[in-house]
FIROFI-208118 format. One record per residue (C-alpha): residue in one letter; residue number from 0; chain; x, y, z. Coordinates in steps of 0.02 Angstrom, whole numbers, always signed. Layout:
! FIROFI-208118
  rest   nr  kette      px      py      pz
     A  NUM      A       X       Y       Z
...
//
This chain:
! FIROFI-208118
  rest   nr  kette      px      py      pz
     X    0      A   -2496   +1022   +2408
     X    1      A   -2332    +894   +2430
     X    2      A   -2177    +926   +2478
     X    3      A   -2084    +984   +2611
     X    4      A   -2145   +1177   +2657
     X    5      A   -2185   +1245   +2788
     X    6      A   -2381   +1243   +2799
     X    7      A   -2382   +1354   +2955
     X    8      A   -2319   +1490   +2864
     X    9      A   -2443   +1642   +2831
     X   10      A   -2410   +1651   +2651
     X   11      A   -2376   +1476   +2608
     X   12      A   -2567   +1454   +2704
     X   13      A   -2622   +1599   +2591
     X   14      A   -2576   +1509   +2418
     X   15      A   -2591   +1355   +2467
     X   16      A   -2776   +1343   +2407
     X   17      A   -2739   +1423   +2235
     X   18      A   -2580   +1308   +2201
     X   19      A   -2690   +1145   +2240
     X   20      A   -2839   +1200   +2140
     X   21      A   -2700   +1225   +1992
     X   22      A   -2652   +1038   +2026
     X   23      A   -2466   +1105   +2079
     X   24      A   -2338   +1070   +2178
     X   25      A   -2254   +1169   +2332
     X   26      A   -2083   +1140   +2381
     X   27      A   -1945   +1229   +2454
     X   28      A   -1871   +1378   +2354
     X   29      A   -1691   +1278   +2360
     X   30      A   -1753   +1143   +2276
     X   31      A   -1850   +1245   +2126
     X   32      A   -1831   +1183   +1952
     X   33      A   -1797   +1295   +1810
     X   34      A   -1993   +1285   +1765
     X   35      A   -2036   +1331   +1949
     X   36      A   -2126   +1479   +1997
     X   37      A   -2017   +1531   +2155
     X   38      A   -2129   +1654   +2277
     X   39      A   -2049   +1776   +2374
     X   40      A   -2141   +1887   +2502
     X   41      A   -2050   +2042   +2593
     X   42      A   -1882   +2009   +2489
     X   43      A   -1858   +1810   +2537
     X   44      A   -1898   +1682   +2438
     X   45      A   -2052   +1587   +2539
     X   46      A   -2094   +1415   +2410
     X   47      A   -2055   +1364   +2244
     X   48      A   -2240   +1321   +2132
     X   49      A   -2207   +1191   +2023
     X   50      A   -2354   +1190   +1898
     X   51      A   -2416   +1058   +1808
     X   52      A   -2411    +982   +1632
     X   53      A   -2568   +1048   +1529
     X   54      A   -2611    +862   +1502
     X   55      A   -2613    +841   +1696
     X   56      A   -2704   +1002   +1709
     X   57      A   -2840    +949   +1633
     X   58      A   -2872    +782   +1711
     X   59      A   -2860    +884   +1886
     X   60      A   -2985   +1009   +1824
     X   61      A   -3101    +843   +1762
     X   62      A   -3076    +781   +1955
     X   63      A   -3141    +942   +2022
     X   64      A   -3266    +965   +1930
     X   65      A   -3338    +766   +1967
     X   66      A   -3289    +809   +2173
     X   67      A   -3392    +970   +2145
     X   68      A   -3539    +909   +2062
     X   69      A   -3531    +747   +2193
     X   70      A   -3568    +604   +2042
     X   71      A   -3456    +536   +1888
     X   72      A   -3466    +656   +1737
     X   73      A   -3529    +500   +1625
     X   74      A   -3669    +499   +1743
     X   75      A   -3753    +684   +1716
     X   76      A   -3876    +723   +1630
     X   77      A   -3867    +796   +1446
     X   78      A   -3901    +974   +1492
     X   79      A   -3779    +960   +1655
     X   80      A   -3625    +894   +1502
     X   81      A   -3659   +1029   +1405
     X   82      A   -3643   +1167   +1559
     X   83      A   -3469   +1065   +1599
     X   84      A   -3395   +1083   +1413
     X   85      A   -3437   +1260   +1407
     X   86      A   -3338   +1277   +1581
     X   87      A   -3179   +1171   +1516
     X   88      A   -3197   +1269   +1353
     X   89      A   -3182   +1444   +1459
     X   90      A   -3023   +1354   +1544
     X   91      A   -2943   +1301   +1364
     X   92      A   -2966   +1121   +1395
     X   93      A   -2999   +1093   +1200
     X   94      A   -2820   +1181   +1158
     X   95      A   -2736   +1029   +1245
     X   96      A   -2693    +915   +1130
     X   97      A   -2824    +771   +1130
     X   98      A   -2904    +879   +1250
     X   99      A   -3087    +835   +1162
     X  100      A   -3056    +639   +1158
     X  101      A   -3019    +659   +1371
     X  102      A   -3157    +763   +1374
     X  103      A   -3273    +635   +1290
     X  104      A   -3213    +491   +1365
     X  105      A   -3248    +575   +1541
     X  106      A   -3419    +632   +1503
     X  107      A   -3462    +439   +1421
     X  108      A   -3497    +532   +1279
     X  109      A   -3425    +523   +1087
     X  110      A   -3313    +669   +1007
     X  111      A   -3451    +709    +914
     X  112      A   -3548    +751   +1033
     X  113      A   -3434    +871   +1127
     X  114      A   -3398    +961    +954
     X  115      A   -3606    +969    +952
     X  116      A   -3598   +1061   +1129
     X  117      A   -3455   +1160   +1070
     X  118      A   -3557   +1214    +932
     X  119      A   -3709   +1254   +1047
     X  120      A   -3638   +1369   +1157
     X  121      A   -3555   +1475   +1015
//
């Protein structure tokens, strides 16, 4: 989370974990664009959610998924790719636009080759 909120409130604390794993933004409820999710809790507007752009969404989700599995995604093994496309399929990474070349190029793989795991786990 960035921005200027207020991180010791309960329900900024309480979203707070969701927002970052969404690769978003939390910032004051004043300042709230007009794509910005504002939160309110008990009738006051707590923090504005700004979300991200699906093209950023993706690279987070990429990120998380190399911080969770502790090695570059080039580096896995063939059967440990094929797990990771089926779980950025399930998210709708492949209705980004060039959302299979990113995918490729972070698994060291060619396009191909993702369409082949695409076409495994169908």
């Amino acid at each position: 989370m960035t921005g200027p909120t207020d991180d010791h409130d309960p329900f900024v604390a309480a979203v707070k974990p969701l927002v970052d794993a969404m690769g978003g933004e939390m910032v004051p409820p004043g300042q709230a664009g007009t794509d910005d999710v504002v939160l309110a809790w008990e009738g006051q507007d707590v923090v504005a959610v700004r979300l991200p752009q699906l093209a950023d969404s993706l690279d987070h989700i990429l990120l998380a998924l190399e911080r969770k599995r502790g090695v570059p995604l080039s580096e896995l093994d063939r059967k440990a790719k094929q797990e990771v496309v089926r779980i950025l399929e399930a998210r709708g990474a492949f209705a980004v636009r060039h959302g299979v070349e990113t995918v490729a190029g972070a698994l060291g793989v060619s396009r191909f080759t993702v369409y082949n795991y695409l076409n495994r786990s169908t």
